[in-house]
C-alpha positions in Angstrom: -15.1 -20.4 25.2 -14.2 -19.2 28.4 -18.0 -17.2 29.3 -19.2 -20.6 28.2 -16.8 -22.4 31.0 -18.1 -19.9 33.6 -21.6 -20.1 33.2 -21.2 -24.2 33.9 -19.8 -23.5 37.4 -23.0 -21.6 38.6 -25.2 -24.1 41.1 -28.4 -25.9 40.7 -29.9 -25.2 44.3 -33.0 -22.9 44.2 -32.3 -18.8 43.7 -29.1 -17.7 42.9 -26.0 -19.5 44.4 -22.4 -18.3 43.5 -19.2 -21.0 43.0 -16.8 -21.1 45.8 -13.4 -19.1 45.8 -10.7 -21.3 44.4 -7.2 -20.2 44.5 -6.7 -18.6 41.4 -3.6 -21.0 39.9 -6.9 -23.9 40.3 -8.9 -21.2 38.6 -6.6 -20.3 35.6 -6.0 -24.5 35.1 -9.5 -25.1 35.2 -10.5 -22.5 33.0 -7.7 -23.8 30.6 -9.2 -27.0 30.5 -12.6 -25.8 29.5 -10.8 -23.6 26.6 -8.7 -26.3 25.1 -8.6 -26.6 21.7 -9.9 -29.9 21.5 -13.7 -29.5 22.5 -13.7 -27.1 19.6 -16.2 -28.7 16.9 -14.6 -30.2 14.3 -15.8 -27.8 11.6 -14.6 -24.6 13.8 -11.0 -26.4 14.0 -11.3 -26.7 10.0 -11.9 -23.3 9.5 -9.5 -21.6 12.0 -6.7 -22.3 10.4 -7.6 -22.3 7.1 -8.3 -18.2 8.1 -5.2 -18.0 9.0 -3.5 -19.1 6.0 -4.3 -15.2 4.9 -2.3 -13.6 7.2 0.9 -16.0 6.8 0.9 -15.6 2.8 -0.1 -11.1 3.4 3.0 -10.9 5.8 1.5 -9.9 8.5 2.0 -13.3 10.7 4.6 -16.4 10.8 3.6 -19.4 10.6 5.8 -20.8 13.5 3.6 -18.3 16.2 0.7 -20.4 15.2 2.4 -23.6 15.1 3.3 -22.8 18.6 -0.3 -23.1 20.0 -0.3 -27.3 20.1 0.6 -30.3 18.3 -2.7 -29.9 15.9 -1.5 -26.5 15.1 2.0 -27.6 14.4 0.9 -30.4 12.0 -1.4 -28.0 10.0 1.1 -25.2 9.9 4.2 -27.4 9.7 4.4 -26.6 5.6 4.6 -22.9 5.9 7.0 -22.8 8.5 9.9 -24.5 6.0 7.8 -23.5 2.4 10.1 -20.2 2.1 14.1 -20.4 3.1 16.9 -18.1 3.1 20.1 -19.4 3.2 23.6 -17.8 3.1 26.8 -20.2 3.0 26.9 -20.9 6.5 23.5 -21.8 6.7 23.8 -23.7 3.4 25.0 -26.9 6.1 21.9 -26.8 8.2 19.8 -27.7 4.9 20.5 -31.0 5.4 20.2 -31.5 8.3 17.2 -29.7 9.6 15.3 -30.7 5.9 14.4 -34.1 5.9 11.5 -36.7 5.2 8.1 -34.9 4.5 9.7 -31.2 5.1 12.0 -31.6 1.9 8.3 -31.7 0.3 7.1 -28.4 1.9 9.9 -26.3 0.2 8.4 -24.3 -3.0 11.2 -21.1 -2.0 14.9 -20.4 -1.6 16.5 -17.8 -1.4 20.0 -17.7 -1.5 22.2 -15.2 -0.3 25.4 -14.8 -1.4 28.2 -12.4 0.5 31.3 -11.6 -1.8 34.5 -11.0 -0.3 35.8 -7.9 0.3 39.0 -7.0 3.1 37.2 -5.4 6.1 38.9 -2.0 7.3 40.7 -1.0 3.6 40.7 1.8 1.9 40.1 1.9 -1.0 38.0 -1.2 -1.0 40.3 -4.4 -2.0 38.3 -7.0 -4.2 38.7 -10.7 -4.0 36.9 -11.5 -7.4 38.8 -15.2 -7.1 37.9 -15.5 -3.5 34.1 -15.0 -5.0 34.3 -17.3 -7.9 35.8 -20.2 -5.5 33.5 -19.4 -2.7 30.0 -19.5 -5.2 30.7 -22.7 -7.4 31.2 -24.6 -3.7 27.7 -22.8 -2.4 26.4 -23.4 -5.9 27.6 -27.3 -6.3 26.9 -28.1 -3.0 23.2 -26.6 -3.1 22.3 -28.4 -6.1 23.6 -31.5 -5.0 21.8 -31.0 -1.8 18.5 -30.8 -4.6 19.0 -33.5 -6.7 19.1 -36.3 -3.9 15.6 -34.7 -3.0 12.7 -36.8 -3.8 10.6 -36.2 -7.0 6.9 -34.5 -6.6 4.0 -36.2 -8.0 1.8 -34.7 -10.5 0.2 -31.4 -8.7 2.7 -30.8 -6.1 4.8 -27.2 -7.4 8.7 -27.1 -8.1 10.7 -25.0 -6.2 11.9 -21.4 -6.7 15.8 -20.2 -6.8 16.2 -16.7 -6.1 19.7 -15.9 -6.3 21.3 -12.5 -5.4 24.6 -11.3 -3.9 25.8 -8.6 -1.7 28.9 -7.6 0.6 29.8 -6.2 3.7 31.1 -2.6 1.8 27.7 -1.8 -0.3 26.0 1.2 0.9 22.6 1.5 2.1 21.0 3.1 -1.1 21.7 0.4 -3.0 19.5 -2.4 -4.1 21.5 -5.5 -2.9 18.8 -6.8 -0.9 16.3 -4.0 -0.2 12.6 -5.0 0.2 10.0 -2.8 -0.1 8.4 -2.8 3.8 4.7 -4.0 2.1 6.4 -7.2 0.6 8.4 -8.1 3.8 7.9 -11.3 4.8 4.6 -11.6 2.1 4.9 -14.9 0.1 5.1 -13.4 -3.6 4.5 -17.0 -5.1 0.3 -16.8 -4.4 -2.1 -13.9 -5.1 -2.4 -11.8 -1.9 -3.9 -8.5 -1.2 -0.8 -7.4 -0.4 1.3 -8.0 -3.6 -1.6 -7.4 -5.6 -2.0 -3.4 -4.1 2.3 -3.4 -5.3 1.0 -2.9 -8.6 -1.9 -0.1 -7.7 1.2 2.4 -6.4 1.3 5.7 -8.0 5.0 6.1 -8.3 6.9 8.3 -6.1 9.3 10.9 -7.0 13.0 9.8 -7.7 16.0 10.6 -4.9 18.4 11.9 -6.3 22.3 10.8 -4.5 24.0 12.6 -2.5 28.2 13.5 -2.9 28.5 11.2 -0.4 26.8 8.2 -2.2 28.0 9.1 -5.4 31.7 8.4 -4.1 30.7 4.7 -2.1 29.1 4.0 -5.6 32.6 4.8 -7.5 34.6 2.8 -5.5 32.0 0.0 -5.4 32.1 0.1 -9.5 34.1 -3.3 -10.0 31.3 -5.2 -8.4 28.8 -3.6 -10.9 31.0 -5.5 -13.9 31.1 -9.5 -14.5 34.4 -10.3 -13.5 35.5 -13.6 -15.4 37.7 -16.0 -14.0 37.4 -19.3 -16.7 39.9 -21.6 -14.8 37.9 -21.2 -11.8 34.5 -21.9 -13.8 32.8 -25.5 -12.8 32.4 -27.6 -15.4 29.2 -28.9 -14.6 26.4 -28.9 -11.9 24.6 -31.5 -10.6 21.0 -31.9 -12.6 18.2 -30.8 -10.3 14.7 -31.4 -12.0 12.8 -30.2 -8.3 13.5 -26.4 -9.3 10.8 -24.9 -11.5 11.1 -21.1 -11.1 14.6 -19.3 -11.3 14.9 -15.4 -10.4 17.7 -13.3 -10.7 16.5 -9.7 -9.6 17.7 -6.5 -10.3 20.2 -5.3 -7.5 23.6 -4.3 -7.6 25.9 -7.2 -7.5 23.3 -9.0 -10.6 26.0 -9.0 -13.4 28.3 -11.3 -11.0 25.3 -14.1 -12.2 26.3 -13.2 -15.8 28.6 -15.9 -16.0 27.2 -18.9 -14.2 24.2 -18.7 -16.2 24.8 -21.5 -19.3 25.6 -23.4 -16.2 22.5 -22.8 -14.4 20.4 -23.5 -17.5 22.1 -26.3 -18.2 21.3 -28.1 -15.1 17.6 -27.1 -14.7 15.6 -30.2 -17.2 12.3 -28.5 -15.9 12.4 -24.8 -15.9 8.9 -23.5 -16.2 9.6 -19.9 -15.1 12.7 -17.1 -15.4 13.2 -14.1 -14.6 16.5 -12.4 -14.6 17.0 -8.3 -15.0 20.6 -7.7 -15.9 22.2 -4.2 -15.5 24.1 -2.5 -18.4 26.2 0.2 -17.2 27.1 1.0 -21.0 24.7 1.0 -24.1 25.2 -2.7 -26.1 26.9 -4.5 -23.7 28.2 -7.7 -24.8 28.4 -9.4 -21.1 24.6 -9.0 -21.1 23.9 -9.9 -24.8 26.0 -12.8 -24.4 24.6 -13.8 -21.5 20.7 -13.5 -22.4 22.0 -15.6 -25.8 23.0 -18.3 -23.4 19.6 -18.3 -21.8 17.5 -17.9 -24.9 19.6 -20.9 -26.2 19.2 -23.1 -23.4 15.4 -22.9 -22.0 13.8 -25.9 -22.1 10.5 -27.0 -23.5 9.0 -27.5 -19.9 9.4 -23.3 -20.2 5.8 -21.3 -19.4 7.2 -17.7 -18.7 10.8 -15.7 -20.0 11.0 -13.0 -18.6 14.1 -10.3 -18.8 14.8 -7.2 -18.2 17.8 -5.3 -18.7 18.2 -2.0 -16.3 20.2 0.3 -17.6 21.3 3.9 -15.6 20.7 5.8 -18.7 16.8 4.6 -17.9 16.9 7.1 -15.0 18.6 10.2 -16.5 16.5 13.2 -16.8 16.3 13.0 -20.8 20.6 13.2 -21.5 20.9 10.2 -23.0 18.9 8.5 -25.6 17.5 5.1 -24.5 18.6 1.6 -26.8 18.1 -1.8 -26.8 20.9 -4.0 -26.7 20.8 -6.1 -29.2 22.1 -3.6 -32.1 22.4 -6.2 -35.2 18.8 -7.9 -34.3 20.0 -11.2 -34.1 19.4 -12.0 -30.4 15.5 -10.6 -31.4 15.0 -12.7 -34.4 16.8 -16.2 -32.6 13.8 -15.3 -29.7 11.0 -15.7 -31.8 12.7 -18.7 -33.6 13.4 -20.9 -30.4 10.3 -19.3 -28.6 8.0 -21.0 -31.5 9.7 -24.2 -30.6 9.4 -24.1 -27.1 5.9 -22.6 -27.2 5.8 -20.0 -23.7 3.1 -18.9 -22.3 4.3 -15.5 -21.7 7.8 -13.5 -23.3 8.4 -10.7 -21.7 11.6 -8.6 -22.8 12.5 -4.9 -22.2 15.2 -3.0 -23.5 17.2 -6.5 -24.6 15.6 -7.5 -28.2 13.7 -4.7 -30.3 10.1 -6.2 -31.5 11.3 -5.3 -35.0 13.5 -7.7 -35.3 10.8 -10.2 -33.4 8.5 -9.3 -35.9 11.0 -9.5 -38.7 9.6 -12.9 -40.7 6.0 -10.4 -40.7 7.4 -7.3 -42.4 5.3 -8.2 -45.6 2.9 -10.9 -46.1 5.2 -13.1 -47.7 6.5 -14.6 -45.1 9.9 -16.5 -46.0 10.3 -18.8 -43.3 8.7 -22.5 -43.5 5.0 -23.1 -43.4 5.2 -26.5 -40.9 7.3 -24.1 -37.8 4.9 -21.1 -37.9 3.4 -19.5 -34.9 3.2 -19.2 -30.8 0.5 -22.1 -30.2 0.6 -21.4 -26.2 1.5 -17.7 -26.4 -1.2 -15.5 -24.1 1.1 -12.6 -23.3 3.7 -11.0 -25.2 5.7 -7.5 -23.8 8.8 -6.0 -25.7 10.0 -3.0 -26.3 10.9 -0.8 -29.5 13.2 1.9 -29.9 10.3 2.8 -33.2 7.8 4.0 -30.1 9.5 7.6 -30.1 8.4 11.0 -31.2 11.9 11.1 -33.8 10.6 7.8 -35.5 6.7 7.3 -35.4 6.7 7.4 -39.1 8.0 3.6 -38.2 5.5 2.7 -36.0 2.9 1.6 -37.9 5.2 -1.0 -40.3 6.0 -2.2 -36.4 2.0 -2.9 -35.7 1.2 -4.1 -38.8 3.7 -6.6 -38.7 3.0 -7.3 -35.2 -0.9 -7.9 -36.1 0.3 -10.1 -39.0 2.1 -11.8 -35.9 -0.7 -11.8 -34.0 -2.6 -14.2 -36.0 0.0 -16.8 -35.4 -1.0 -16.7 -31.9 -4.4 -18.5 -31.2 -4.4 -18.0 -27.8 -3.3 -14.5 -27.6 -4.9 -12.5 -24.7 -2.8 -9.7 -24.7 0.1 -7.9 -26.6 2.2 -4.7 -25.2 4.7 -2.5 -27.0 6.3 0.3 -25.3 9.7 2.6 -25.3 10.7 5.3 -23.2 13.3 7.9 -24.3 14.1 11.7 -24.0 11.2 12.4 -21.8 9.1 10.7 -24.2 7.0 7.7 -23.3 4.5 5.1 -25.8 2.4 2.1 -25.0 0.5 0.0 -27.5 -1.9 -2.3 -26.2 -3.9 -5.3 -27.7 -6.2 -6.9 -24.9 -8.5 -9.6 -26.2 -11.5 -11.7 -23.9 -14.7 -12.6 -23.6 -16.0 -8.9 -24.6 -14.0 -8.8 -27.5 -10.9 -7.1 -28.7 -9.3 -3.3 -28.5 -6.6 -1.4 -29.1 -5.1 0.7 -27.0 -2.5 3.7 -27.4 -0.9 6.1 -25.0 1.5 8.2 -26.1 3.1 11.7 -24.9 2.7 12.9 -28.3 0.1 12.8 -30.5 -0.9 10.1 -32.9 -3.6 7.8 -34.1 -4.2 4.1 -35.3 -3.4 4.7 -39.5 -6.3 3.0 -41.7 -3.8 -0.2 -42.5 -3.3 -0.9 -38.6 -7.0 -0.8 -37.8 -7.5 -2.9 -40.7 -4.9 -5.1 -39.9 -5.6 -6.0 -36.3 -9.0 -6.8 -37.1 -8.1 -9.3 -39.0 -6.0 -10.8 -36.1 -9.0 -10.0 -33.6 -10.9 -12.1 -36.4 -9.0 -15.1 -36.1 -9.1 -14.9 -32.0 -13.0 -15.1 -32.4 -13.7 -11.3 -31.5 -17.7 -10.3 -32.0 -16.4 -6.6 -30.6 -13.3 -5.1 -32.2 -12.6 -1.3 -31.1 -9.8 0.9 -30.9 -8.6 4.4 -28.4 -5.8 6.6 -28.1 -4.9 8.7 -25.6 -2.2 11.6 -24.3 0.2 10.4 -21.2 0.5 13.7 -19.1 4.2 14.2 -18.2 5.0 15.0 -14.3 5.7 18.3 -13.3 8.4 20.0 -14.8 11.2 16.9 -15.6 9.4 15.3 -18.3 9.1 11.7 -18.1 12.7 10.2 -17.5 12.1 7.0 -15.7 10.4 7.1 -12.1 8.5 4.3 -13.0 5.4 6.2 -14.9 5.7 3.9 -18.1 6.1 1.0 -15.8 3.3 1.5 -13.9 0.5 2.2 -17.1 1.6 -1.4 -18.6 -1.3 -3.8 -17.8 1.2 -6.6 -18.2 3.1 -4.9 -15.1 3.0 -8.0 -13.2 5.4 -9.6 -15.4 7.4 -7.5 -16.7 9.8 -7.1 -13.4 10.0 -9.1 -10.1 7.7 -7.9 -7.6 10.2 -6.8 -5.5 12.1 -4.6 -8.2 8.6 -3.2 -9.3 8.1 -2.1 -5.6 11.8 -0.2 -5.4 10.5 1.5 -8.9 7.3 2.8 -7.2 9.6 3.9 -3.9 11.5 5.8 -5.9 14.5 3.6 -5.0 15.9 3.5 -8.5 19.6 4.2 -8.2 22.2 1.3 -8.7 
């Protein structure tokens, strides 16, 4: 634009004349005028800042730089400049004000951030648990209040996603109360990216182990790591807020003090569509979690597309002491999943280490099945992940009464694309894997142990691949080769061979795993 600008100066007179010497402010203002923006063809001003959009969503620019540039830019780049907010409870004041008319349309992202109180300059630290409970049902009220005066969206126009975590001023730097890996920082994890898309590609690092020093800030940090429960101070209700489709509550610290607000939440959220919550069990079968994940299982509603839990447990991370469970020991939480979840009719379940797919899989132990014919099957399921404490070395004699019952499962499932099974324990790691397309269908399985696909399986998942109209129906297993000399513990190796990665954890908690950041 600007050679183009010089070249128009040059005389008409014969031979070669040269423009006269202007001062150079009369220079740089004339040369601005030739470079505006607005003798740019309409179809190059179309297609700038649709290029741009790339670099906003990757990360690697804001949107209010560009809007910066002029009024045209500001219009066009108005919606990414208020799509993702992060509020704390001073900031939760400003919503109003600064969010009104059309911008109260652009928000699809919030992100709120809540402190919890702790006295500054005591030793040991001093709690204020009540202080907490007080503090959140005012940001909590008020927030949703805030939400539900919003305007509806017409038909095409997304929901907006609640990410909720909480930190204080005492927690150490290791830990995960807000920690973003640097590639996700500032990336917009709601739309496909290069960026969030080469999370996934990581090879996992190696764990870090903590030091003396961090050992002790996380003992005298351990009351935040438990749901404290204060009843009397419990709201009774929340304002309805139909606007928020996607709800996240990611691993980190401080995620069991979510534990119980959640009937709360769910109760006030008609349109769910998507929910992710990882609890952290500090103790095999904990009943804050169980209780907790009942609530939620109990209280999704049919608007629901994608469940998604996962619950993180320290004994994940040991170097093969401790034998890994799943926390619900009697099996009911797993069997009232696949009861409500054929009601509601998800898209995608995904549940590690909280339900065991035996009991899922419980009305398909034998081909009489017991339950109703008229309630009978997953209509909308495409992707099912859970895990089983049968995928282990001391109990593979099990495993194949778990995939035949899953096949016989499978068949209930018309639009089943894919189906994951996995378990990590003692150094030991499994995968089964059912992907079905256009090609056809295979199964998959990667074990550190030996074993193969038994006659009845094979024979079994056919039939299921049968009903899911495959022409191509083949099967594989495979060894998993165990790192170095620790065995397979957890640094994120299991994790990272799931082809249903992408929904099994938040992006952001699957980036920690890969960083090694996987201390509490």
């Amino acid at each position: 634009m600007a050679r183009r600008g010089r070249s128009r100066g040059r005389g008409r007179g014969r031979g070669r004349s040269y423009p006269s010497r202007k001062p150079e402010k009369e220079q740089e203002q004339q040369l601005s005028s030739h470079a505006s923006w607005e003798i740019m063809p309409l179809e190059l001003r179309e297609m700038v800042p649709e290029y741009l959009e790339d670099s906003i969503q990757s990360g690697k620019a804001k949107a209010s730089v560009y809007a910066s540039v002029c009024k045209e830019w500001y219009d066009y780049f108005e919606p990414y400049i208020f799509r993702r907010l992060t509020l704390s409870i001073e900031r939760l004041n400003e919503l109003e004000a600064m969010i009104t008319g059309s911008r109260q349309l652009f928000v699809q992202h919030i992100w709120l951030r809540f402190e919890r109180s702790v006295q500054p300059g005591v030793t040991p630290i001093k709690f204020r648990h009540e202080m907490d409970t007080l503090r959140f049902r005012a940001t909590i009220f008020q927030l949703f209040q805030i939400l539900s005066e919003w305007p509806e969206r017409v038909a095409g126009q997304p929901g907006i996603a609640l990410e909720l975590t909480a930190f204080s001023a005492a927690d150490p730097d290791y830990s995960m109360k807000d920690t973003i890996p640097d590639e996700l920082k500032d990336v917009d994890l709601t739309i496909d990216s290069e960026t969030l898309n080469a999370i996934y590609e990581k090879t996992p690092s190696n764990r870090r182990t903590l030091t003396d020093h961090e050992r002790r800030q996380q003992s005298e940090l351990r009351e935040f790591y438990d749901p404290q429960s204060h009843l009397a101070l419990l709201p009774v209700r929340l304002p309805t807020v139909g606007l928020i489709t996607d709800l996240a509550m990611r691993r980190q610290m401080h995620i069991s003090f979510f534990t119980n607000y959640i009937k709360l939440i769910m109760n006030s959220l008609p349109n769910l569509e998507f929910l992710t919550y990882e609890p952290r069990a500090l103790q095999p079968f904990s009943r804050d979690n169980f209780e907790a994940a009942r609530e939620i299982i109990t209280k999704i509603p049919s608007s629901i597309r994608r469940l998604q839990m996962f619950e993180d447990s320290p004994s994940l991370y040991v170097d093969g002491t401790y034998l890994i469970r799943v926390n619900d020991n009697g099996g009911s939480l797993g069997r009232l999943l696949a009861d409500i979840s054929q009601d509601k009719e998800p898209e995608v379940i995904s549940m590690s280490f909280i339900i065991d797919a035996v009991d899922f899989f419980s009305d398909f132990r034998t081909p009489q099945i017991s339950r109703p014919h008229w309630k009978l099957g997953w209509l909308n399921l495409t992707s099912l992940v859970l895990t089983s404490a049968v995928i282990t070395p001391e109990r593979k004699d099990e495993i194949p009464s778990l995939l035949i019952a899953a096949a016989r499962a499978a068949r209930h499932m018309p639009k089943l694309e894919i189906m994951e099974l996995y378990y990590v324990s003692r150094n030991h790691g499994g995968i089964f894997t059912y992907v079905h397309d256009s090609t056809g269908s295979i199964l998959w399985w990667d074990s550190t142990w030996e074993w193969e696909f038994s006659p009845n399986v094979i024979s079994m998942w056919k039939r299921a691949a049968n009903v899911h109209g495959a022409k191509l129906f083949e099967h594989e297993e495979s060894l998993i080769q165990l790192k170095g000399d620790d065995g397979m513990g957890w640094d994120g190796t299991i994790l990272s061979l799931l082809r249903t990665r992408t929904t099994v954890v938040h992006p952001i908690t699957y980036g920690n795993m890969m960083n090694g950041q996987i201390f509490m």
